[in-house]
LOFITI-914750 format. One line per 3 residues: for each residue x, y, z of C-alpha. Coordinates in steps of 0.5 Angstrom, whole numbers. Example, Ala and Ser with C-alpha at 12.3 -4.5 7.8 and 13.67 -1.06 7.14 Angstrom:
BEGIN
25,-9,16 ~ 27,-2,14
REM end
This chain:
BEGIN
238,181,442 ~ 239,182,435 ~ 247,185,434
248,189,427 ~ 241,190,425 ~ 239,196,421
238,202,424 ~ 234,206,427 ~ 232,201,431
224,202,431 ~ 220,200,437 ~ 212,198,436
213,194,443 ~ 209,199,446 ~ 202,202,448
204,209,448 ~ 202,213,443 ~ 206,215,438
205,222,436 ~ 206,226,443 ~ 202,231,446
206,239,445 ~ 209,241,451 ~ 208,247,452
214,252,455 ~ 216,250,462 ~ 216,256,465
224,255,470 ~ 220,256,477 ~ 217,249,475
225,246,476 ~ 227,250,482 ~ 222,250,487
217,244,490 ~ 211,244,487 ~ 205,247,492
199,244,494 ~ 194,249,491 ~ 198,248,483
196,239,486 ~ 190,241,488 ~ 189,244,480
192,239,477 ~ 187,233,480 ~ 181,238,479
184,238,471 ~ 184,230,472 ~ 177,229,476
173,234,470 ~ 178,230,465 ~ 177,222,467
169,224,470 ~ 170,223,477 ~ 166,227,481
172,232,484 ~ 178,233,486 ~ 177,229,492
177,223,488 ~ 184,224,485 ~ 191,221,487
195,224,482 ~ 202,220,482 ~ 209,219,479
205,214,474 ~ 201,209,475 ~ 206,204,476
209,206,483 ~ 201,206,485 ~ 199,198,483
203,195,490 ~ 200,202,494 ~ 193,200,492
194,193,493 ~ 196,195,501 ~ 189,198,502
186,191,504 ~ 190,187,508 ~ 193,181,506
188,176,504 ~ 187,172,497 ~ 188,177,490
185,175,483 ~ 188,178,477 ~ 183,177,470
188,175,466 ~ 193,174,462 ~ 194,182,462
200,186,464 ~ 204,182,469 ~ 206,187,474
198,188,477 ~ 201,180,480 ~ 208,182,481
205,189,485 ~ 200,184,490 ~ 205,180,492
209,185,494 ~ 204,187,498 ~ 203,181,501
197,177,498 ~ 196,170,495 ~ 196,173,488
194,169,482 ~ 192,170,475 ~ 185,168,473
182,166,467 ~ 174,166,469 ~ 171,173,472
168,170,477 ~ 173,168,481 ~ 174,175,482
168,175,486 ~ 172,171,492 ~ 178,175,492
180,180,497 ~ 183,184,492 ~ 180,183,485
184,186,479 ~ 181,187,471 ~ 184,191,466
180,195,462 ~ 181,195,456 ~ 186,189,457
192,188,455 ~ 194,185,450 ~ 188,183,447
183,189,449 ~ 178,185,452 ~ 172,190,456
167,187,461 ~ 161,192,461 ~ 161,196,466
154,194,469 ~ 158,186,471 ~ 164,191,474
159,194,479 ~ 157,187,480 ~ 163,184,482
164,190,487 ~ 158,190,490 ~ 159,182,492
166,185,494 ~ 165,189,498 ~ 160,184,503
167,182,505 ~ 171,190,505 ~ 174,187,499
177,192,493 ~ 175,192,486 ~ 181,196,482
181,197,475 ~ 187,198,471 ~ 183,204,464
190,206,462 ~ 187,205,456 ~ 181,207,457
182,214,453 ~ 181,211,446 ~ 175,207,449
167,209,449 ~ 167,215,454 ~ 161,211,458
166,205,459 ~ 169,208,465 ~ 167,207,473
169,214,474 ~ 161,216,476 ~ 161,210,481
166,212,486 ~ 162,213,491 ~ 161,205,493
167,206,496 ~ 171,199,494 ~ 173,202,487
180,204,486 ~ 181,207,478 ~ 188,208,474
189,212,469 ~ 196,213,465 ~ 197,220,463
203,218,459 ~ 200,213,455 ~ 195,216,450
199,222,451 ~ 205,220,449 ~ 209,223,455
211,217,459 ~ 218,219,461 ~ 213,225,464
212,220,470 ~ 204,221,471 ~ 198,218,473
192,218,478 ~ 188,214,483 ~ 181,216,482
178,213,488 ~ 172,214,494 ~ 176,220,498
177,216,504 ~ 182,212,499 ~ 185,218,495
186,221,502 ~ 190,214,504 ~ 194,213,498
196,220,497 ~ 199,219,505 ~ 202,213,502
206,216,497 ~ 208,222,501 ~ 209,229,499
211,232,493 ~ 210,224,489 ~ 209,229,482
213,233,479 ~ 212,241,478 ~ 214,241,470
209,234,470 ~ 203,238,475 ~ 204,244,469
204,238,462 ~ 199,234,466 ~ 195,241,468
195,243,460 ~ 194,236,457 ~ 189,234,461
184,241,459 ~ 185,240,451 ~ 179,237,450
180,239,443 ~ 187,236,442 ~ 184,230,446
178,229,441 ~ 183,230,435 ~ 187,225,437
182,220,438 ~ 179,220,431 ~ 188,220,428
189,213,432 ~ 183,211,430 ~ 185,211,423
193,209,424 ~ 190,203,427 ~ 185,202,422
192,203,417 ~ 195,197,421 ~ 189,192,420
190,193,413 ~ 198,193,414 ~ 197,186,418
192,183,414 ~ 196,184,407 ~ 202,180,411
196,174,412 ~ 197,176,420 ~ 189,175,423
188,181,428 ~ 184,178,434 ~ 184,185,439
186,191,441 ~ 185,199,442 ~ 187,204,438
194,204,440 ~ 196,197,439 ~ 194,191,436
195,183,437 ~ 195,178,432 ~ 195,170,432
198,166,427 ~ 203,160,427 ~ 209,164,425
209,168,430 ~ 216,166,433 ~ 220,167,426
216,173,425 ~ 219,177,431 ~ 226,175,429
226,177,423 ~ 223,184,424 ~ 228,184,430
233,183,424 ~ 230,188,421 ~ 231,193,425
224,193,428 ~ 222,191,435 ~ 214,188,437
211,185,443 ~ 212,177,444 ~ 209,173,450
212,167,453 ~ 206,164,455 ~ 202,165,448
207,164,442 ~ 202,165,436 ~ 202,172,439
205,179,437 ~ 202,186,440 ~ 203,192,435
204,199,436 ~ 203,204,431 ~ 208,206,427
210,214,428 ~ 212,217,421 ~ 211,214,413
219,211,413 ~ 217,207,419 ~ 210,205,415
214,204,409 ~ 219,199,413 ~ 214,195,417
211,193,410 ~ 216,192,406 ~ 219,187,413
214,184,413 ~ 212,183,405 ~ 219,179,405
217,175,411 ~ 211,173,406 ~ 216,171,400
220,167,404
REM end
């Protein structure tokens, strides 16, 4: 798209945290053998202390929470699906593969009526969040017809810890994603989770079959998931980085109206011109077909990057 544009080529059209967890040495029998059941059930306690689910019972562990959207959209049978949008669009993709009459809706109360009603929270791009106590609600209604409430918190790390539905699990029609690798910047690791009522876990867990996570991810996963004090750091260092984005941005006239720590979405008029322009100076961010005037930020990963974002988009300004 944009040949001969100057290099390194820096990607900020990503939610993933730039500044990744350590990895650990992995020790060599995490490549040569299948990971064991009981190391699983580890990692999934890990997962259930970590996210607030209420055991490991209530964990599906996954090679990312992608493989999971058509698998928990085939837990109802195929009937009408309702995505709270516009937000990631593979949850629409995912639904209509298994079969739903599936669409994008912009009111939350046509969740209501669905078989399959889908909300990220907080939402991408804009990180929109819908209290929990309205979550529980839709739940409730849905579950008068075995409908399912999934919500997407793979952003949820860098949110209020009480946002989460993790401690509601037990009315039975809930179904929670959460990415490992987003906020801990190992996306290639492959991992991710389900948390749901047991009877739930137990079926998507059938459904992806033995061995669906790795052994070096069941190690990372484990490890990551248990340093509460990385955690807590991070936090508070993507907190700062974003605030350093909002002020990047609005010195280049460019108005924020949402986001997480991770990414930032902006409005204004130029924005087509803006993503060319950056893109011919070697920086890539996000666009959307359907919102021209939007464009998602990641966070930059080192001062040189900070350094050319400004300085691209302080000769956008002049020009």
């Amino acid at each position: 798209m944009f040949p001969n544009t100057i290099e390194p080529f820096i990607d900020l059209s990503t939610g993933i945290n730039p500044y990744p967890y350590p990895v650990p040495e992995i020790p060599s029998e995490h490549f040569f053998r299948l990971p064991d059941e009981a190391s699983v059930r580890r990692l999934a306690a890990t997962a259930a202390q970590a996210y607030g689910a209420p055991s490991e019972d209530y964990v599906a562990p996954a090679p990312g929470t992608q493989i999971l959207l058509p698998q928990v959209a085939m837990l109802v049978a195929p009937g009408r699906a309702a995505i709270l949008g516009p937000t990631y669009a593979e949850h629409l993709r995912a639904a209509m593969l298994a079969g739903h009459r599936a669409n994008e809706v912009s009111d939350i109360d046509q969740l209501r009526s669905a078989d399959l009603a889908v909300i990220v929270n907080p939402n991408n791009p804009d990180g929109r969040i819908v209290p929990k106590a309205e979550l529980l609600d839709i739940a409730r209604e849905l579950r008068q017809r075995n409908g399912i409430l999934v919500i997407d918190e793979a952003f949820a790390d860098v949110a209020s810890s009480d946002m989460s539905l993790a401690d509601s699990l037990d009315c039975g029609n809930i179904v929670l994603l959460r990415s490992f690798g987003k906020f801990f910047g190992l996306a290639g690791l492959r991992l991710g989770f389900a948390l749901a009522a047991p009877h739930l876990a137990t079926r998507l867990g059938a459904l992806l079959g033995p061995w669906a996570v790795s052994g070096p991810a069941v190690f990372i996963g484990e490890k990551a998931l248990a340093d509460a004090s990385w955690k807590s750091r991070m936090i508070a260092h993507l907190a700062d980085a974003a605030r350093r984005l909002d002020r990047v941005l609005a010195a280049a006239d460019l108005e924020v109206v949402g986001g997480t720590s991770l990414y930032r979405l902006t409005r204004s008029s130029r924005a087509q011109e803006l993503f060319r322009h950056l893109g011919h100076a070697g920086i890539l961010v996000r666009r959307f077909a359907e919102h021209p005037t939007w464009l998602r930020w990641g966070l930059p990963d080192g001062e040189v990057v900070w350094q050319r974002l400004s300085a691209a988009l302080a000769s956008h300004s002049k020009a």
